[in-house]
N, C-alpha and C positions, 0 to 999 in steps of 0.2 A: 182743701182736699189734695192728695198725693196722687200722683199718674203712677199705676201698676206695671208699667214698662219702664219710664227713664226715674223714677222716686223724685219727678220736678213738681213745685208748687202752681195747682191749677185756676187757667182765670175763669173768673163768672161770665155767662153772658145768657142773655134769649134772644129767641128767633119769632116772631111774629106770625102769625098765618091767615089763613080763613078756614074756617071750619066747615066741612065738604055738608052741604044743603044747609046751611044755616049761615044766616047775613052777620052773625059775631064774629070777631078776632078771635084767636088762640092766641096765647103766649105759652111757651116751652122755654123751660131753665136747664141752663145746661155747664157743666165746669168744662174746659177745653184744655187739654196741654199743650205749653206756648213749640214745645221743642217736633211732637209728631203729632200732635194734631188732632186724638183721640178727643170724643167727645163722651162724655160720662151725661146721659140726662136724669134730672131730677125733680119731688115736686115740691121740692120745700120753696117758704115763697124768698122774696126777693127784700133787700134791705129796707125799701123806702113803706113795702108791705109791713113787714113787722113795726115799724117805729108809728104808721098810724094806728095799728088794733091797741099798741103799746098807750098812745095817744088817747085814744077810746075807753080804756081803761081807766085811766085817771080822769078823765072828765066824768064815768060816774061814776064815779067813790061822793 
């Protein structure tokens, strides 16, 4: 993903939370630009998420 201010290449990351009355974590995905710092958030999932439903998939076939 491209930062809308400097046209730099954005890094991934998430932030971890608690979710307000509920004893679950949240996770927040979010691209960050290395140069000003803007955070763009997202909900698409994360690498290691896709490669197990990817995983799952082929187990039943």
């Amino acid at each position: 993903m491209l930062c809308k201010k400097c046209m730099i290449v954005m890094s991934a990351g998430t932030t971890y939370g608690r979710r307000t009355g509920d004893d679950r974590s949240s996770a927040r995905r979010f691209h960050e630009c290395k140069k000003c710092h803007d955070r763009v958030y997202t909900k698409e999932p994360n690498f290691q998420e896709v490669m197990v439903k990817a995983s799952e998939k082929s187990k039943n076939r």
